[in-house]
PQR file with spaces between the fields and no chain letter, atoms N, CA, C, O and H, PARSE charges and radii, in Angstrom:
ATOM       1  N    UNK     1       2.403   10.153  -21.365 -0.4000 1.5000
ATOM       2  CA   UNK     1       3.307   10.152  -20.238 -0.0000 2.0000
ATOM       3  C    UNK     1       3.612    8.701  -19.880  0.5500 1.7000
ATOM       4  O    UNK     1       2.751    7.842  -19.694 -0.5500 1.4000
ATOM       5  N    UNK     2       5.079    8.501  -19.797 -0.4000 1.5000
ATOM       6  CA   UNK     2       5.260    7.128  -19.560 -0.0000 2.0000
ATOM       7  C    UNK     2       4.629    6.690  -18.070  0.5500 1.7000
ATOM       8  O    UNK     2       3.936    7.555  -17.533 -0.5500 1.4000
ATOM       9  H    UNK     2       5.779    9.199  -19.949  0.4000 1.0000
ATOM      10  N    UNK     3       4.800    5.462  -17.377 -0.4000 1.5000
ATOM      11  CA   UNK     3       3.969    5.036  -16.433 -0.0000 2.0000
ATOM      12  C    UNK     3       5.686    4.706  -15.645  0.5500 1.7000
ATOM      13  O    UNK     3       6.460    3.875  -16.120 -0.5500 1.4000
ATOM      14  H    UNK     3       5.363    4.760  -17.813  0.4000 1.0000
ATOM      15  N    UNK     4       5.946    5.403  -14.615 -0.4000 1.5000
ATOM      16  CA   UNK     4       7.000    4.977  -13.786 -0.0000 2.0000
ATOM      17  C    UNK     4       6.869    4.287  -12.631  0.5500 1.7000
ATOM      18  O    UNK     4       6.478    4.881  -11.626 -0.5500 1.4000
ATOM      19  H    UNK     4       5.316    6.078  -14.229  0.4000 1.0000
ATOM      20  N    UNK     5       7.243    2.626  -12.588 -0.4000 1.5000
ATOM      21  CA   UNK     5       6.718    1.912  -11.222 -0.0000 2.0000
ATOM      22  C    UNK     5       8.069    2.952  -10.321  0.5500 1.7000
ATOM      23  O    UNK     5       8.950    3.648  -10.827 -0.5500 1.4000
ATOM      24  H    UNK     5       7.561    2.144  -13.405  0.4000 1.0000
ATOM      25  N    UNK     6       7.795    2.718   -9.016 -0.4000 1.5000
ATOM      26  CA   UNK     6       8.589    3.613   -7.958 -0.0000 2.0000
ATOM      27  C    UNK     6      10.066    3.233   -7.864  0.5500 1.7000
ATOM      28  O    UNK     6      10.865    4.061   -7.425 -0.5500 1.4000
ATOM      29  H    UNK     6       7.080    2.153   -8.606  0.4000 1.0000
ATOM      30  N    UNK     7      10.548    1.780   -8.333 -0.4000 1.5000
ATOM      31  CA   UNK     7      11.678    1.323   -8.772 -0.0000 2.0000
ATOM      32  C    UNK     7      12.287    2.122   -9.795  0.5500 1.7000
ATOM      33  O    UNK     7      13.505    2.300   -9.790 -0.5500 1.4000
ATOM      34  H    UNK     7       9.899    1.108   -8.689  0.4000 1.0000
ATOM      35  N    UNK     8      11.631    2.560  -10.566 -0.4000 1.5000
ATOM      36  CA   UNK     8      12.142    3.725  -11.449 -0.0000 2.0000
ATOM      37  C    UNK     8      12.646    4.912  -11.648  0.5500 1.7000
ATOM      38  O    UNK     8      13.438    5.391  -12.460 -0.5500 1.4000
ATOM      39  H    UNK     8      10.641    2.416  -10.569  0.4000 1.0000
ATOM      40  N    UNK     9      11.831    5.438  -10.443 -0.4000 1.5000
ATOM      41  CA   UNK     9      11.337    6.794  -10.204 -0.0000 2.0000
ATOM      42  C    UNK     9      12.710    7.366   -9.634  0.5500 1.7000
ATOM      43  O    UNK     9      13.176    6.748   -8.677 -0.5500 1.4000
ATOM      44  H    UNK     9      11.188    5.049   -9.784  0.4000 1.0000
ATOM      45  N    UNK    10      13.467    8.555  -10.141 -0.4000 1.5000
ATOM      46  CA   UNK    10      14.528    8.925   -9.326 -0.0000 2.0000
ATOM      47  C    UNK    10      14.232    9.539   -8.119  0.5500 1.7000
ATOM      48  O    UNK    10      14.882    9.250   -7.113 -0.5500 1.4000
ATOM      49  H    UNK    10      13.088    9.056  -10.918  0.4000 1.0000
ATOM      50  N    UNK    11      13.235   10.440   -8.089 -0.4000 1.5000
ATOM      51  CA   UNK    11      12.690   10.718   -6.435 -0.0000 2.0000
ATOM      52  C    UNK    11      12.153    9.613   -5.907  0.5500 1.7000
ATOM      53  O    UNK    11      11.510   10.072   -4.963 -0.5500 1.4000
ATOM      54  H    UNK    11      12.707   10.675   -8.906  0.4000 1.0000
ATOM      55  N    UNK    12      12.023    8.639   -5.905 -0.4000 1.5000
ATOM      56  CA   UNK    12      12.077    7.593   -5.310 -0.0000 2.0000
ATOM      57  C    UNK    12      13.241    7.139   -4.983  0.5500 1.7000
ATOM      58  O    UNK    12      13.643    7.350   -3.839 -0.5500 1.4000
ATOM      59  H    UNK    12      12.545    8.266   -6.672  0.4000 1.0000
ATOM      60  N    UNK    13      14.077    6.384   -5.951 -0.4000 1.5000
ATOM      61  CA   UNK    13      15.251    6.056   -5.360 -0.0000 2.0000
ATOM      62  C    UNK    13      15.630    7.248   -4.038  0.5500 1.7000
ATOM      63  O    UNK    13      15.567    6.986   -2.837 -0.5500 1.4000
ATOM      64  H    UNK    13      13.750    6.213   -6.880  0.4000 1.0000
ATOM      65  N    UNK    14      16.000    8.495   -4.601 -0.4000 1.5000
ATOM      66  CA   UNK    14      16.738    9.350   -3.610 -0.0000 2.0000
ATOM      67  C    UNK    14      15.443    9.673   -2.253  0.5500 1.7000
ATOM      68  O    UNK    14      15.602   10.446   -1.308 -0.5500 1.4000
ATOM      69  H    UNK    14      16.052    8.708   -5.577  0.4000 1.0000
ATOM      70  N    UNK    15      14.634    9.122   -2.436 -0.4000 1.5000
ATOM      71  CA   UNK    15      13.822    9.021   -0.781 -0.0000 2.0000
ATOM      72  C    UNK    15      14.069    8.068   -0.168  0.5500 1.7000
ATOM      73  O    UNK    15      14.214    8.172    1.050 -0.5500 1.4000
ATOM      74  H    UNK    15      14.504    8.494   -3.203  0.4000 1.0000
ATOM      75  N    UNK    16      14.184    6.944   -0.749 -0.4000 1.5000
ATOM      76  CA   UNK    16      14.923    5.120   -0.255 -0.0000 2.0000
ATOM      77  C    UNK    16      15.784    5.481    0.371  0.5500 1.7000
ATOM      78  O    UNK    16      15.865    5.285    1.584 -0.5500 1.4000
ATOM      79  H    UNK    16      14.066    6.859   -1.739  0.4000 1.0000
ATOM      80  N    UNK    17      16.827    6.243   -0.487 -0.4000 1.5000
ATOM      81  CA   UNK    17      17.962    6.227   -0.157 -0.0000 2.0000
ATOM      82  C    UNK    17      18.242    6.970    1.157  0.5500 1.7000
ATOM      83  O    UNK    17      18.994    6.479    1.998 -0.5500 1.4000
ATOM      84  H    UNK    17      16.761    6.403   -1.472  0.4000 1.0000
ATOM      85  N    UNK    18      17.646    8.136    1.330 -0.4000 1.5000
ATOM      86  CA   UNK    18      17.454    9.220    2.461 -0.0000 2.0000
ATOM      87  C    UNK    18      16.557    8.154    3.957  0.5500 1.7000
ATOM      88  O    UNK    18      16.735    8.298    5.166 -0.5500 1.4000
ATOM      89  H    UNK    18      17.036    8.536    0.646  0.4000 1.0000
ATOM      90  N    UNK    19      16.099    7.660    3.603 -0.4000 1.5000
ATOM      91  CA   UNK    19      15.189    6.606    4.415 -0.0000 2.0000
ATOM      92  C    UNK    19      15.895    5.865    5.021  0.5500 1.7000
ATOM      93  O    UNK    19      16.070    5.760    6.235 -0.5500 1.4000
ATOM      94  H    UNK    19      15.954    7.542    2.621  0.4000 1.0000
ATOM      95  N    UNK    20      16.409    5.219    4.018 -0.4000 1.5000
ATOM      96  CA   UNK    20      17.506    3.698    4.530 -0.0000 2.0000
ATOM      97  C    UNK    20      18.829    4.607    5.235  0.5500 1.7000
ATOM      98  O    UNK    20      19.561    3.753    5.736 -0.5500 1.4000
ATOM      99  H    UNK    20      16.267    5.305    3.032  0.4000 1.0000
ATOM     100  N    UNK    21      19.381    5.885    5.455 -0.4000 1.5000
ATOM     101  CA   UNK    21      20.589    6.252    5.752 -0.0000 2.0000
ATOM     102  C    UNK    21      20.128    6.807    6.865  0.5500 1.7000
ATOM     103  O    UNK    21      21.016    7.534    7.310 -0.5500 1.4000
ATOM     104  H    UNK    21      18.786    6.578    5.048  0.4000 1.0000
ATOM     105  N    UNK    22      18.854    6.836    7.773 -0.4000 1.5000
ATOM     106  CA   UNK    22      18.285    6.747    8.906 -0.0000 2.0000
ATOM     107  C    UNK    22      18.894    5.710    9.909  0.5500 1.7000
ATOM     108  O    UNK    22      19.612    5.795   10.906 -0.5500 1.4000
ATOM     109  H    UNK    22      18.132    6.245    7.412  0.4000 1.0000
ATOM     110  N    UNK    23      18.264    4.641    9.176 -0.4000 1.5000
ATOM     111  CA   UNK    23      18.435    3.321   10.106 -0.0000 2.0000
ATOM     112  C    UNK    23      17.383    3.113   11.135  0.5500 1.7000
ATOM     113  O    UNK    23      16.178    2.924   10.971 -0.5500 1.4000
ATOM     114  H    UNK    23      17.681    4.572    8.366  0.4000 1.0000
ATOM     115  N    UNK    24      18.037    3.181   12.162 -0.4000 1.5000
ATOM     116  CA   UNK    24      17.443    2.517   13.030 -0.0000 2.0000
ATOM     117  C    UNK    24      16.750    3.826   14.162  0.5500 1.7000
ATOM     118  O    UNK    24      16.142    3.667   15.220 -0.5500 1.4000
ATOM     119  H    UNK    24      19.016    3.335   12.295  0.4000 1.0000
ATOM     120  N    UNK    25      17.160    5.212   13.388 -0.4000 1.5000
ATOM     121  CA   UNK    25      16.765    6.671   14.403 -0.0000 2.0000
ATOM     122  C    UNK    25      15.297    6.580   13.486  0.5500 1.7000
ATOM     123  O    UNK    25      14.564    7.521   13.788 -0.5500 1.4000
ATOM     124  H    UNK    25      17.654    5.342   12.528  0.4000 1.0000
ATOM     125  N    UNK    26      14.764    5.771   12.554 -0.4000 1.5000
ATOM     126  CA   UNK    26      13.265    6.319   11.754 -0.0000 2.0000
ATOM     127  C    UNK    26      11.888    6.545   12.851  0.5500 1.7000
ATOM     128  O    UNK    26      11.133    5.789   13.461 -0.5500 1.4000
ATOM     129  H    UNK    26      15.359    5.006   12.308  0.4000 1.0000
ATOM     130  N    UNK    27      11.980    7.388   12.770 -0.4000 1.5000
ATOM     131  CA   UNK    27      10.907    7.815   13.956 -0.0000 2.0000
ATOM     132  C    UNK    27       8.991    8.101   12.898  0.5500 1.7000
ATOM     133  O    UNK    27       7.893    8.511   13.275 -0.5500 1.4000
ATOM     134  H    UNK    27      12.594    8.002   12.275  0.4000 1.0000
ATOM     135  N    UNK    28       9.584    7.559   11.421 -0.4000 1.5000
ATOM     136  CA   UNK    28       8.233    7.420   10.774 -0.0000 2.0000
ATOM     137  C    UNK    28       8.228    6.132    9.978  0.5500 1.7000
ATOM     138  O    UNK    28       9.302    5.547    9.839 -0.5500 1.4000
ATOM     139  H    UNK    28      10.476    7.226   11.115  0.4000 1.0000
ATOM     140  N    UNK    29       6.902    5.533    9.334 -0.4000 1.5000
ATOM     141  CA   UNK    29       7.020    4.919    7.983 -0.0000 2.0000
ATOM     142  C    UNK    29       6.183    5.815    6.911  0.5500 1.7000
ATOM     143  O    UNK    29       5.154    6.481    6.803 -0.5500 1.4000
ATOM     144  H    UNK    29       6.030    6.009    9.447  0.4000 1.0000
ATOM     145  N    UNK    30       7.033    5.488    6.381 -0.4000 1.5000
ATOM     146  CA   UNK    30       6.695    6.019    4.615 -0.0000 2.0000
ATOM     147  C    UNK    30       5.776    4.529    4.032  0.5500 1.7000
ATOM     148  O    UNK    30       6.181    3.401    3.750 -0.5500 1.4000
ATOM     149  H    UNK    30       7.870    4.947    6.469  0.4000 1.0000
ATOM     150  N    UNK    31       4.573    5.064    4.021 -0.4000 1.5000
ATOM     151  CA   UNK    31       3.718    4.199    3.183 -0.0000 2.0000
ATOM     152  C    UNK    31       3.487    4.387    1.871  0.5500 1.7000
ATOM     153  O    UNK    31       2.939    5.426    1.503 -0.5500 1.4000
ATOM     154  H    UNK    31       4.244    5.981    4.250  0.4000 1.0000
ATOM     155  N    UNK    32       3.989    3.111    0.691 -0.4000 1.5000
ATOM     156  CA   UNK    32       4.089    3.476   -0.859 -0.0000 2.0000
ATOM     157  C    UNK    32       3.103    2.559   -1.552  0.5500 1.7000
ATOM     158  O    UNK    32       3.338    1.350   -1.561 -0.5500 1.4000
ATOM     159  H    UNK    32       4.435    2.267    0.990  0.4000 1.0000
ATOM     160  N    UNK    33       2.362    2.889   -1.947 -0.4000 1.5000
ATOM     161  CA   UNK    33       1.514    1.690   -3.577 -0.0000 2.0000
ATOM     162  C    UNK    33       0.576    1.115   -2.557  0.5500 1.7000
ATOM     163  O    UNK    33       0.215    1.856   -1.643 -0.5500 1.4000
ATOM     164  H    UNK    33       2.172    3.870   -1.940  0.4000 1.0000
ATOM     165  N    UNK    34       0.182   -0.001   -2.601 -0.4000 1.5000
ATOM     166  CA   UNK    34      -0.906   -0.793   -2.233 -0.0000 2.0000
ATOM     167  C    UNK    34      -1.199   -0.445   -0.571  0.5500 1.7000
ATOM     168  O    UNK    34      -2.351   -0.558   -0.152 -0.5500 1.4000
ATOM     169  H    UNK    34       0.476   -0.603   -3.343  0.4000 1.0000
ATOM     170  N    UNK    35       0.042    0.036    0.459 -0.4000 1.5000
ATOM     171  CA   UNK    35      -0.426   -0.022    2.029 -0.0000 2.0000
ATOM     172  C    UNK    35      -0.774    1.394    2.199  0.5500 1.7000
ATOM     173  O    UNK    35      -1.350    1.738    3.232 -0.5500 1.4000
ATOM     174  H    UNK    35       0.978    0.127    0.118  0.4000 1.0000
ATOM     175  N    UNK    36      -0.520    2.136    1.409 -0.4000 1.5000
ATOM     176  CA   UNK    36      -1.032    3.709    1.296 -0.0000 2.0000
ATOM     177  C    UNK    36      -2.606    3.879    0.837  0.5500 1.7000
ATOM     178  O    UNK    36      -3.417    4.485    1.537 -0.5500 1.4000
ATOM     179  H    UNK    36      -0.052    1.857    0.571  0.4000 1.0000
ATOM     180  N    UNK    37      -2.914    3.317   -0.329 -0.4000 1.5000
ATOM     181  CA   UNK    37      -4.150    3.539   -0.603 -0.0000 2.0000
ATOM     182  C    UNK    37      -5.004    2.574    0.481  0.5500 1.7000
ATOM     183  O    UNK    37      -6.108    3.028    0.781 -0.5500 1.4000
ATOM     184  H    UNK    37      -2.255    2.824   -0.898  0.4000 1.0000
ATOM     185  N    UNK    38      -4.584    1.159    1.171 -0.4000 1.5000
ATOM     186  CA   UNK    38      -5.251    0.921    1.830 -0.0000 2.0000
ATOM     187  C    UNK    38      -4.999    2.045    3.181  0.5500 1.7000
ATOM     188  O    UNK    38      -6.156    2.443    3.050 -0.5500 1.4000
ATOM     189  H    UNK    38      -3.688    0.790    0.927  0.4000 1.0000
ATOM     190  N    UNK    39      -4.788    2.387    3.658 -0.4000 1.5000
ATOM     191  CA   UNK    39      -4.697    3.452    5.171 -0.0000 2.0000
ATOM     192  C    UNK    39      -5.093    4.342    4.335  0.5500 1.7000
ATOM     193  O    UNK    39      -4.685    3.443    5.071 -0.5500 1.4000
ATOM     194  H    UNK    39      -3.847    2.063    3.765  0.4000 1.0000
ATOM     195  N    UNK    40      -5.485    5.222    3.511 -0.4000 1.5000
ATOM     196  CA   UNK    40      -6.002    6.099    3.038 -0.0000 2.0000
ATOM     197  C    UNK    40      -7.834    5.711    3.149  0.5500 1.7000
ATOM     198  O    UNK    40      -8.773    6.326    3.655 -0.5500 1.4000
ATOM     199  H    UNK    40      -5.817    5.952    2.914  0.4000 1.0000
ATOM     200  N    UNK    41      -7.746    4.551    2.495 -0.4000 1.5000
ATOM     201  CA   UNK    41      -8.951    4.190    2.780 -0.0000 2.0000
ATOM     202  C    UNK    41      -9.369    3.827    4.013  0.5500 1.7000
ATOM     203  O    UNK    41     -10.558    4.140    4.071 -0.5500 1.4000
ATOM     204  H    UNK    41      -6.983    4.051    2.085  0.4000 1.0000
ATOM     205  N    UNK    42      -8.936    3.208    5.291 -0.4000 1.5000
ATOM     206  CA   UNK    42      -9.110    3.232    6.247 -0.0000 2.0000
ATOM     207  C    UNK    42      -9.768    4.530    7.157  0.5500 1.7000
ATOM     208  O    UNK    42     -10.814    4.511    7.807 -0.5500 1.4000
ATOM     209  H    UNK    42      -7.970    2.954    5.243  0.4000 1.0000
ATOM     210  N    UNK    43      -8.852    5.604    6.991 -0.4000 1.5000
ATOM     211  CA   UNK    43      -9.021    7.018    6.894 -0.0000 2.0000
ATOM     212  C    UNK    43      -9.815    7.493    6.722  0.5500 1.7000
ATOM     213  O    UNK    43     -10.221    8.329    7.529 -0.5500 1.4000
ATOM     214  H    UNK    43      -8.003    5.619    6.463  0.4000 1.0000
ATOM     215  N    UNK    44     -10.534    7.190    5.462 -0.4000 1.5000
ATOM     216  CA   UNK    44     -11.661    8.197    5.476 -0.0000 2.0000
ATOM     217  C    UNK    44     -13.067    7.425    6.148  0.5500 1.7000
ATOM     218  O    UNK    44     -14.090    7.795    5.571 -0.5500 1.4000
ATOM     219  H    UNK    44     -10.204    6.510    4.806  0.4000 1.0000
ATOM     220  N    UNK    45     -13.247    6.666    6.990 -0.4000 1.5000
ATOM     221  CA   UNK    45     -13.987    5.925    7.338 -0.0000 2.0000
ATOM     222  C    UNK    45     -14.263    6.595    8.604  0.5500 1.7000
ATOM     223  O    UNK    45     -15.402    6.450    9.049 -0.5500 1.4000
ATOM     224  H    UNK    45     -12.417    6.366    7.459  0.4000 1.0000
ATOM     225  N    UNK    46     -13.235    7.471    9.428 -0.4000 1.5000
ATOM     226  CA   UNK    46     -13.198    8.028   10.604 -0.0000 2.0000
ATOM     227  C    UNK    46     -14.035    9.056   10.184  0.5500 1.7000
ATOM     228  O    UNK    46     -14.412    9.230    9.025 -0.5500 1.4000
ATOM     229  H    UNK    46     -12.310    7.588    9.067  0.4000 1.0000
ATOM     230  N    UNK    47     -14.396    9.924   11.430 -0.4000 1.5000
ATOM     231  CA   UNK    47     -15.110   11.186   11.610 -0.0000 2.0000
ATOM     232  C    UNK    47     -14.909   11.653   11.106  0.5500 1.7000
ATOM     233  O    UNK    47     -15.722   12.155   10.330 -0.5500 1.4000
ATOM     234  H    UNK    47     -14.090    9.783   12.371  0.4000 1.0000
ATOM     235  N    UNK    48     -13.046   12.032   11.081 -0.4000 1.5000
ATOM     236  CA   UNK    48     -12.407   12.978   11.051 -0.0000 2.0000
ATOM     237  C    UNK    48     -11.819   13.105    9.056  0.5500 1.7000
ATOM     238  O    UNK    48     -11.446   14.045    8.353 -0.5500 1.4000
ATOM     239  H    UNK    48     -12.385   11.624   11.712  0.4000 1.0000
ATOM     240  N    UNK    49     -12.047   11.456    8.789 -0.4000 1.5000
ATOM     241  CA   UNK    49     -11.956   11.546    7.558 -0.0000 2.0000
ATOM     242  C    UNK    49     -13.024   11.907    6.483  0.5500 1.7000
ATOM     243  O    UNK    49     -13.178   12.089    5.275 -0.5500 1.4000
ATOM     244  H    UNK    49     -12.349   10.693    9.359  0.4000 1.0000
ATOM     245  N    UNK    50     -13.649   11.896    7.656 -0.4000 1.5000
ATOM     246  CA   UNK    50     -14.812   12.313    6.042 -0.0000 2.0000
ATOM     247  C    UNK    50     -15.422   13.824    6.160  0.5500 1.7000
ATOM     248  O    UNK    50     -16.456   14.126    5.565 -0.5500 1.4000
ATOM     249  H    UNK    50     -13.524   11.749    8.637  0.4000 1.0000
ATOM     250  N    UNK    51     -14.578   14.907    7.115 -0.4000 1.5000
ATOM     251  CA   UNK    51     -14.536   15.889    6.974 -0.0000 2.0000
ATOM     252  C    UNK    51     -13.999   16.351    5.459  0.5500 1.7000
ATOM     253  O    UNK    51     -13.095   15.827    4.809 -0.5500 1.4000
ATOM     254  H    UNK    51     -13.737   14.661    7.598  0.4000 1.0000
ATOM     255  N    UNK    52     -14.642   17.231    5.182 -0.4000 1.5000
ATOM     256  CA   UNK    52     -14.195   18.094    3.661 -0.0000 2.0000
ATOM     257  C    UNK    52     -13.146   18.604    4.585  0.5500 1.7000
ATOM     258  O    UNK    52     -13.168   18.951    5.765 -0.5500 1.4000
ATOM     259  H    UNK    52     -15.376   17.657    5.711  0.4000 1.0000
ATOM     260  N    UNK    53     -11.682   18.502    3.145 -0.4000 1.5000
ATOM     261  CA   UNK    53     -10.804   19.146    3.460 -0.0000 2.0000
ATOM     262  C    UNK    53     -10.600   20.685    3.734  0.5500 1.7000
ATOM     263  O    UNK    53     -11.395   21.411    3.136 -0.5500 1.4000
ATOM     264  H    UNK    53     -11.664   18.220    2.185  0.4000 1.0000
ATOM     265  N    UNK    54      -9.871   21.169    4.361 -0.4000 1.5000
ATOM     266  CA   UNK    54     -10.048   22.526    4.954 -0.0000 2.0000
ATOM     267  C    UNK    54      -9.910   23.980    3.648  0.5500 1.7000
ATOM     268  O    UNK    54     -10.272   25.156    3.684 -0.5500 1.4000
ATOM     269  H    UNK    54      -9.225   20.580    4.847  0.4000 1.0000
ATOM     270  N    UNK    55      -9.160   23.075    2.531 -0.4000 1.5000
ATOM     271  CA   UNK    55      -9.261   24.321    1.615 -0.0000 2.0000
ATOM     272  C    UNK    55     -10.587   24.220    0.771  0.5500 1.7000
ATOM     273  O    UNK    55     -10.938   24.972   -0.138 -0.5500 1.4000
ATOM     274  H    UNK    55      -8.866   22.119    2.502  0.4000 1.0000
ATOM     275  N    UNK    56     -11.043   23.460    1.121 -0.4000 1.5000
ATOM     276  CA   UNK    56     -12.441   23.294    0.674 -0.0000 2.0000
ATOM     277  C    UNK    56     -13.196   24.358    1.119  0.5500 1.7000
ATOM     278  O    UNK    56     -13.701   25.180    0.354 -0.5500 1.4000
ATOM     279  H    UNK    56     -10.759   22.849    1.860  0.4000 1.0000
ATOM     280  N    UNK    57     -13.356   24.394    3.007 -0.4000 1.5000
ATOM     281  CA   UNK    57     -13.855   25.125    3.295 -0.0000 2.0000
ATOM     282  C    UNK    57     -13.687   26.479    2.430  0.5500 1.7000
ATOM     283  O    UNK    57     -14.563   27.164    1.902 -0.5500 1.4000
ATOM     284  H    UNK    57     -12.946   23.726    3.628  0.4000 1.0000
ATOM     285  N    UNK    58     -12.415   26.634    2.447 -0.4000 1.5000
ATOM     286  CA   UNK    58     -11.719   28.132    2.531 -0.0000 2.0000
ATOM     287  C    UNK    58     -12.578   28.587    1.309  0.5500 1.7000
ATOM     288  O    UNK    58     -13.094   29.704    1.264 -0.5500 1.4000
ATOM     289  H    UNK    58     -11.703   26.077    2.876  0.4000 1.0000
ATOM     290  N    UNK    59     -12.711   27.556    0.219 -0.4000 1.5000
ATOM     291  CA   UNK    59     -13.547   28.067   -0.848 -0.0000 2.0000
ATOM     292  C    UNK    59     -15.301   28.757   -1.081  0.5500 1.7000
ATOM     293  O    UNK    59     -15.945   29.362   -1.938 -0.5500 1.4000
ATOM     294  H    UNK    59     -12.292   26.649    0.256  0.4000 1.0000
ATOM     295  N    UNK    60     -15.422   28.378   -0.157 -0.4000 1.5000
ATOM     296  CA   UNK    60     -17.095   28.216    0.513 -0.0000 2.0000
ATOM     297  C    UNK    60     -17.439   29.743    0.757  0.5500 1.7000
ATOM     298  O    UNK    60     -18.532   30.063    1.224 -0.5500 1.4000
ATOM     299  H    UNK    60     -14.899   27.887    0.539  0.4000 1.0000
């Protein structure tokens, strides 16, 4: 499987694109590549992150 950086990626482009035609109403950020895995990691550092996920439970 080739390796697609997100510059590549056509669902990428067309999320940019959907993103950027917001403007200035973006009432979120979209975190991509390096600031995602860091807040991911941040995340699980909380209480609440280091709960097993809930379909986990469901498996139990």
């Amino acid at each position: 499987m080739p390796l697609l950086t997100s510059k590549a990626n056509p669902r990428f482009r067309a999320l940019q694109a959907h993103l950027k035609a917001g403007g200035l109403r973006r009432e979120a950020t979209l975190l991509l590549g390096e600031k995602l895995i860091e807040a991911w990691a941040e995340a699980r550092q909380t209480t609440a992150g280091k709960r097993p996920p809930t379909s986990a439970l469901a498996e139990t």
